[in-house]
C-alpha positions in Angstrom: 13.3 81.5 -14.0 11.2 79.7 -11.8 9.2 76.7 -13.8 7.3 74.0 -12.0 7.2 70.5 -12.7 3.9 68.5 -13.3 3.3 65.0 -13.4 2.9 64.9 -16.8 6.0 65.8 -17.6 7.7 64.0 -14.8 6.5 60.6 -16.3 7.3 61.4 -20.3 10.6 62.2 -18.9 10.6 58.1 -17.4 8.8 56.4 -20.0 10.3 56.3 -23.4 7.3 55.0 -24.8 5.4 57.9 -23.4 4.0 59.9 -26.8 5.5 63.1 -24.9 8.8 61.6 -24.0 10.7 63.3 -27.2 9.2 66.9 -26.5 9.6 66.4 -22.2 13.2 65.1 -23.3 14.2 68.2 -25.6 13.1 70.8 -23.1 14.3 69.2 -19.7 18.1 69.5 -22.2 17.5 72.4 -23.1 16.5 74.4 -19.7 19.7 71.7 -18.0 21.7 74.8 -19.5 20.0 77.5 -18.1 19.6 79.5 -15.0 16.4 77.7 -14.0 14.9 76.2 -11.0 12.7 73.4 -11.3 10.4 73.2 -8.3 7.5 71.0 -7.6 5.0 69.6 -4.9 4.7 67.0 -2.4 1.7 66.1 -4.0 2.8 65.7 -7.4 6.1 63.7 -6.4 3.6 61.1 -5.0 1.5 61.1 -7.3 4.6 60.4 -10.1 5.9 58.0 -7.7 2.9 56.1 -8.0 2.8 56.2 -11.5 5.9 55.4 -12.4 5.8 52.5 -9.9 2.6 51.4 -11.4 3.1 51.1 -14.9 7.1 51.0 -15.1 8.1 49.0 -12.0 10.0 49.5 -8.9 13.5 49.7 -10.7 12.0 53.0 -12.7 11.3 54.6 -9.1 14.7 54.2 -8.0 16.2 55.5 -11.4 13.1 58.8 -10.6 14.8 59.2 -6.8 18.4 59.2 -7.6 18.2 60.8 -11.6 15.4 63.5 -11.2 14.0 64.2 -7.7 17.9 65.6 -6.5 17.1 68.5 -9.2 13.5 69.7 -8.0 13.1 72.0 -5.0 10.6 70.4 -3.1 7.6 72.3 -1.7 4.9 70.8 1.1 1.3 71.7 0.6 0.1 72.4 3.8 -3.7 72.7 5.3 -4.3 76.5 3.9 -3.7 75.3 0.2 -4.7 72.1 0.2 -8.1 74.1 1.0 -7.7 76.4 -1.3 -7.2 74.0 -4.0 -10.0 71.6 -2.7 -11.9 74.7 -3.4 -11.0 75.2 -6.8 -11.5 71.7 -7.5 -15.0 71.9 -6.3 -15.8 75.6 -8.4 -14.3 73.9 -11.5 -16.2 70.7 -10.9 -14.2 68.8 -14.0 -13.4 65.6 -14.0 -10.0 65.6 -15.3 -9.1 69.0 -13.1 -7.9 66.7 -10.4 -6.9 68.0 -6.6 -3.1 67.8 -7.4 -3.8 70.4 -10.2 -5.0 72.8 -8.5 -2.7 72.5 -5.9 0.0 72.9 -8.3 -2.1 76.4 -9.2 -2.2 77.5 -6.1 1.3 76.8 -5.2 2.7 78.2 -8.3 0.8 81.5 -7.6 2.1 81.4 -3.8 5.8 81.4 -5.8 4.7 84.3 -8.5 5.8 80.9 -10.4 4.1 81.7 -14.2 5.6 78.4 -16.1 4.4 75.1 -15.8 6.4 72.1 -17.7 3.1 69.9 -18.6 1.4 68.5 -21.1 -2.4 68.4 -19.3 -4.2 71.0 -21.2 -5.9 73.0 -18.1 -3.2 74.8 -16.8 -3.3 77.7 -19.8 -6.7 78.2 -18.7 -5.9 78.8 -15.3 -3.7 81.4 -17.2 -0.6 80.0 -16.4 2.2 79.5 -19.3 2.7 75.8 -20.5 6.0 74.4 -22.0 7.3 73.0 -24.2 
């Protein structure tokens, strides 16, 4: 099973004092087990980066690089779905339905990828399946 890994979760897996960092933690045990491939985005591994280093410091980014990041399969958005997801950005025309989301949409329907490991409530209404 193919699930992809959003910011969201990415960061309540790094922050304990994140109000999803139980749930993120449970799940990310749970599918350790499994036959699962966790893959994710360019985009979204800056934009964690950048959290992460923002709010939790530069020793949390090295702990992100050497304890998580060696277990994602890292794919680069390049110019057709970066435009593509500009696109959808622009049809949706939300405010929290940012470009790294849909890029994350349109990359997870490039992989025939259906599960998203989140916790921003969008993604179901984009029709995709988000755990935990």
């Amino acid at each position: 099973m193919i699930i992809f890994v959003d910011t969201s979760a990415l960061y309540a897996l790094m922050d304990a004092n994140d109000k999803n960092h139980a749930r993120a933690s449970t799940a990310w045990a749970g599918w350790l087990d499994q036959p699962v491939q966790f893959v994710t985005s360019n985009y979204v591994l800056l934009e964690s980066i950048a959290l992460i280093q923002h709010r939790l410091g530069m020793q949390a980014v090295r702990e992100f690089k050497e304890d998580l990041t060696p277990v994602l399969r890292l794919h680069w958005i390049d110019v057709e779905l970066h435009a593509l997801a500009l696109k959808m950005v622009m049809a949706i025309g939300q405010r929290d339905f940012s470009l790294v989301d849909a890029t994350n949409v349109e990359l997870m329907h490039r992989l025939g990828a259906r599960v998203i490991f989140a916790f921003d409530q969008h993604y179901p209404k984009q029709g995709l399946e988000q755990r935990p």
